[in-house]
N, C-alpha and C positions, 0 to 999 in steps of 0.2 A: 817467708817460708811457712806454707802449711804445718802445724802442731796440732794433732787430732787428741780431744781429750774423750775419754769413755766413762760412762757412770751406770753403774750397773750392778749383779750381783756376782756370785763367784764362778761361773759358768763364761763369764767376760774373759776375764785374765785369764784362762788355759789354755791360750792360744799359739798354738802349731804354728812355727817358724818366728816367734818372736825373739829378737835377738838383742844383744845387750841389758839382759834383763834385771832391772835392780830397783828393791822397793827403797822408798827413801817419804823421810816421815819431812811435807812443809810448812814453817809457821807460818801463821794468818793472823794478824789482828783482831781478828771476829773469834778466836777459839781455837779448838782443836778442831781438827777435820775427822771425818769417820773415821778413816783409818792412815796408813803410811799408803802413798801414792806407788805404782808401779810405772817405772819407765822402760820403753824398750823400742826397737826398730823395726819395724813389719815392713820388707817390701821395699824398704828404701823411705817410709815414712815412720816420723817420728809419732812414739802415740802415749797417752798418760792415764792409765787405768784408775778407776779411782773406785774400791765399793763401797758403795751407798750406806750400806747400813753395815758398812763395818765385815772382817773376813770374821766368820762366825755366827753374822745375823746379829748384832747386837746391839743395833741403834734402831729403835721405831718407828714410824714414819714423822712424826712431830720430835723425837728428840735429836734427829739428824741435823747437824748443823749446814744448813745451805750454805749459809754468808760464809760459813770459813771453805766451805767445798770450792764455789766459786772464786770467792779471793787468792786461794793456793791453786786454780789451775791458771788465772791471770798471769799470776805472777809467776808463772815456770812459763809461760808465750804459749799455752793452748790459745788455738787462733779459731778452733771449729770445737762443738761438744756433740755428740749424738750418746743420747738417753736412750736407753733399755728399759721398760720395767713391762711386768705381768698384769694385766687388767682382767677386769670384770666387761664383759659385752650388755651392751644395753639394745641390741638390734638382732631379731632373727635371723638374718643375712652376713653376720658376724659369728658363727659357730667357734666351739674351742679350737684353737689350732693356727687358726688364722693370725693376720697382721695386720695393722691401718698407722701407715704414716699420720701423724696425728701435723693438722695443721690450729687449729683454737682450742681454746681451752673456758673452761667454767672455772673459778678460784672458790671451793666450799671450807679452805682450810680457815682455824681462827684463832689456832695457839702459836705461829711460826713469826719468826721475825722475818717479811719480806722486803728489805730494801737496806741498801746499804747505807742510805742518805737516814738522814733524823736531825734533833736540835742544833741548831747552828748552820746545817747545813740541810736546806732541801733542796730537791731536783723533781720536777718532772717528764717520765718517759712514757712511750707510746707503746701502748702493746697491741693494736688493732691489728697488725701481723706477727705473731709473736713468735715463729719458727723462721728460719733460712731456708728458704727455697731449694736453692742452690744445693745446699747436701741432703732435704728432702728427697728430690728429684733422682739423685747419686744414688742414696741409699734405696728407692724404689724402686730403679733400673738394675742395682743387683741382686734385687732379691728377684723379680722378673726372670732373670737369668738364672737362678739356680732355679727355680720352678718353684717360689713358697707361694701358697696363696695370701695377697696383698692388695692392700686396697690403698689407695693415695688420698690422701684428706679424710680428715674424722674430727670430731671434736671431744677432747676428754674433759671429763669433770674428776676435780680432785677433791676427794674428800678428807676430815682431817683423819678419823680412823683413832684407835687401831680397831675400832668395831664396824661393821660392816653395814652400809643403809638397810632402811624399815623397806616394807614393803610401800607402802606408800610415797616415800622417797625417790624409789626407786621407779615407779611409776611417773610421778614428776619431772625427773631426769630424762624419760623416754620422752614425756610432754615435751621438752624443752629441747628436743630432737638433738641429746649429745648419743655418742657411739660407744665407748667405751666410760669405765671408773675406775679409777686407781687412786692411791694416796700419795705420791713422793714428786710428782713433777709438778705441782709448786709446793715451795715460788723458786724453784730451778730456771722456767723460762724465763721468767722475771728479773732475778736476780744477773743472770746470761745477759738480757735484755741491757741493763743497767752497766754490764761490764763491759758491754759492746764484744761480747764473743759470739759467733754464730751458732745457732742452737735447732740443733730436730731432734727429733724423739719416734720411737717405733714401741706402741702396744704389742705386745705380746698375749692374746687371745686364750686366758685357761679354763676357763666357765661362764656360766652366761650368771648376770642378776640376778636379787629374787625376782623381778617383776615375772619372769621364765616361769610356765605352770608345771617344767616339769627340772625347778630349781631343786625342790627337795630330793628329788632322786640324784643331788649331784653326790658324790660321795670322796674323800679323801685319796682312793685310790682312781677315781674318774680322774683329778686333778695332776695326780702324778702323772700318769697315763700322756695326758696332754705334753705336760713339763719332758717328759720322756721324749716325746716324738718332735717337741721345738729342740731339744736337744740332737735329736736324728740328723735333722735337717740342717745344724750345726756338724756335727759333722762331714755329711757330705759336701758342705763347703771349704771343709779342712780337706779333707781325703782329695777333693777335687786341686787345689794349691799344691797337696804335696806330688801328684802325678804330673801337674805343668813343671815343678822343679825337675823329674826324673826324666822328663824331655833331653835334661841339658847336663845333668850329671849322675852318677853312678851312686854314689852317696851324700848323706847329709851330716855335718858334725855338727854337734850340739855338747854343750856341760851334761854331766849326766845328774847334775844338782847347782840349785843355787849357788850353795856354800860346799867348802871339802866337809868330808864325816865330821860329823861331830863326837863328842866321847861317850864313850857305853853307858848310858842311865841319864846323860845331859838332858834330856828332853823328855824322860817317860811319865812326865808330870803332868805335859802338855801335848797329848796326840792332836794339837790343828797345825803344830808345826811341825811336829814328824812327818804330818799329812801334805802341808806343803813342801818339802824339804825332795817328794817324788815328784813336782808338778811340772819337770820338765819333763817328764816319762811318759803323762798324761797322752800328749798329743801319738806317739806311735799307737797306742791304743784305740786312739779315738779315730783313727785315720787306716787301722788294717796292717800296719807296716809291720816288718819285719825291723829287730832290732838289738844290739847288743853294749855292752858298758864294758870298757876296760879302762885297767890303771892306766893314765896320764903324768903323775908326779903327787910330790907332796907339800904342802905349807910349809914355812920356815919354821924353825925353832927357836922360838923368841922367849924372853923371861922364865925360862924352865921349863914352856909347855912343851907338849912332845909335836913334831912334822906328825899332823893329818891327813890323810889320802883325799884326790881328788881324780875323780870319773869323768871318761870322756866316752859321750855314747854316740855310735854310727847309726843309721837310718836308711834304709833300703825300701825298694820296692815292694807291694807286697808277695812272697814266694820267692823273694832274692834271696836269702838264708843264705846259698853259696857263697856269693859276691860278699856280703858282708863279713863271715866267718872269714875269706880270703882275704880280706882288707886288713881286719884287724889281728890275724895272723903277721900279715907283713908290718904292722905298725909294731906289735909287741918283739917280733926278730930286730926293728931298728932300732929303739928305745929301751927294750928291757925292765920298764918301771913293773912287767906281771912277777918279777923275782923279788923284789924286795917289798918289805913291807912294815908298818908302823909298828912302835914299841907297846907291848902288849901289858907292861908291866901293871897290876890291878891297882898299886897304890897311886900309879901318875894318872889314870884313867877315871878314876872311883870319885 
């Protein structure tokens, strides 16, 4: 059975029609991992979200722990990995924007632990091919299809970072005819390589090098600009999935949250988890849809806490508003959970 694992940043996991969705934190021998893993069902395929540097950006390229990233997707049966990350372009013909299936690699990192073998135990693996074909290929045939602009084979060079090459470096590296730069995929391959998981990797194209004469004019807002419009193009991949669903049915049910509410001031410590606590709302947004949340029921009353409300949101076409308002009209006629409602008392809440 296919287990597709994802390593990426947070723009990965906001993914429209994922079902089953539950993070879950797994041990590794090697460490802790970036972060708690995200499991869910896309499609009928199983898949295992993992970010990279942590939800929040908080691991650097060098303080990421590989060896426990890769040991904990082994060990849940990811069978296939496809990497995400943002590069630097080192070719004219690579503009921001673009993508290159990345098939070799250059290793410039020098602080990272890459292999899981050491005293007592060594092994040697081969890395003269060190991506899978097979979901290279996959992954370049759908991006063809949505229409991104994509290129098949590149060679990235990784550097350890977090500072960005010299000019001179950076010249070298075009000598050395790679395509893109980035800091995070290794010893990902590597590590992959050693675990015997299948692994590709897609650059994602946001600015060119310095060796670029007109690098200096890139500017923070050029960057986003880019990040914005890879994002676009993310979308209309979504919006394109939820129109094939509306083929075949009228609406969509979805949680309208992870977890039921939580209590009034629970979390105002911590707006990343407020902030996740919407991210299954994300996708109607990202996707045009029309859409609405009604009560569903409530949590038990366990140990004296009080029954919390849980939301269940419908998903329509986009300018179906009727149909959906109609729908959840007739669910709250059958159910009745929009009449009652949680115990408001300040001291059980507070």
């Amino acid at each position: 059975m296919t287990v597709l694992g994802i390593l990426g940043g947070s723009g990965v996991y906001d993914m429209a029609g994922l079902k089953n969705a539950e993070w879950r934190r797994i041990a590794s021998p090697f460490g802790e991992t970036s972060d708690e893993f995200l499991f869910g069902v896309l499609d009928g395929l199983d898949l295992v979200f993992v970010p990279r540097h942590g939800r929040g950006h908080r691991h650097s390229p060098t303080s990421i722990n590989y060896r426990a990233n890769i040991d904990a997707l082994k060990r849940v049966g990811v069978t296939d990995i496809l990497s995400l990350s943002a590069c630097g372009s080192l070719r004219e013909d690579l503009p921001p924007g673009h993508f290159v299936v990345i098939d070799q690699f250059i290793d410039r990192t020098f602080a990272r632990e890459k292999s899981f073998f050491g005293d007592g135990l060594v092994a040697h693996v081969s890395m003269a091919q060190p991506t899978c074909n097979r979901l290279a290929e996959a992954v370049h045939d759908c991006a063809l299809k949505a229409g991104f602009p994509i290129k098949f084979g590149g060679t990235y060079i990784a550097m350890e970072g977090p500072q960005f090459s010299s000019l001179a470096e950076s010249k070298l590296y075009r000598s050395w005819g790679c395509d893109v730069i980035g800091m995070t995929n290794m010893p990902e391959a590597k590590l992959a390589r050693e675990a015997e998981i299948c692994y590709a990797t897609v650059a994602m194209v946001t600015d060119y090098d310095c060796w670029h004469p007109n690098h200096d004019d890139v500017t923070v807002e050029a960057i986003i600009k880019v990040l914005t419009e890879n994002a676009d193009r993310a979308r209309t991949l979504i919006r394109q999935d939820f129109l094939k669903a509306f083929e075949t049915v009228d609406a969509i049910v979805t949680p309208t949250a992870p977890t039921a509410a939580f209590k009034l001031g629970e979390k105002a410590a911590d707006p990343l988890q407020m902030w996740l606590s919407d991210i299954f709302t994300i996708s109607c947004n990202l996707a045009g849809l029309c859409g609405i949340s009604i009560p569903c029921g409530f949590t038990s009353a366990t140990d004296g806490q009080p029954r919390l409300p849980i939301g269940l949101q419908l998903l329509g076409k986009p300018f179906g508003e009727e149909s959906i308002l109609r729908i959840a009209h007739a669910y709250e006629q059958a159910t009745g959970w929009h009449t009652q409602q949680p115990p408001l008392d300040l001291g059980v809440w507070s």
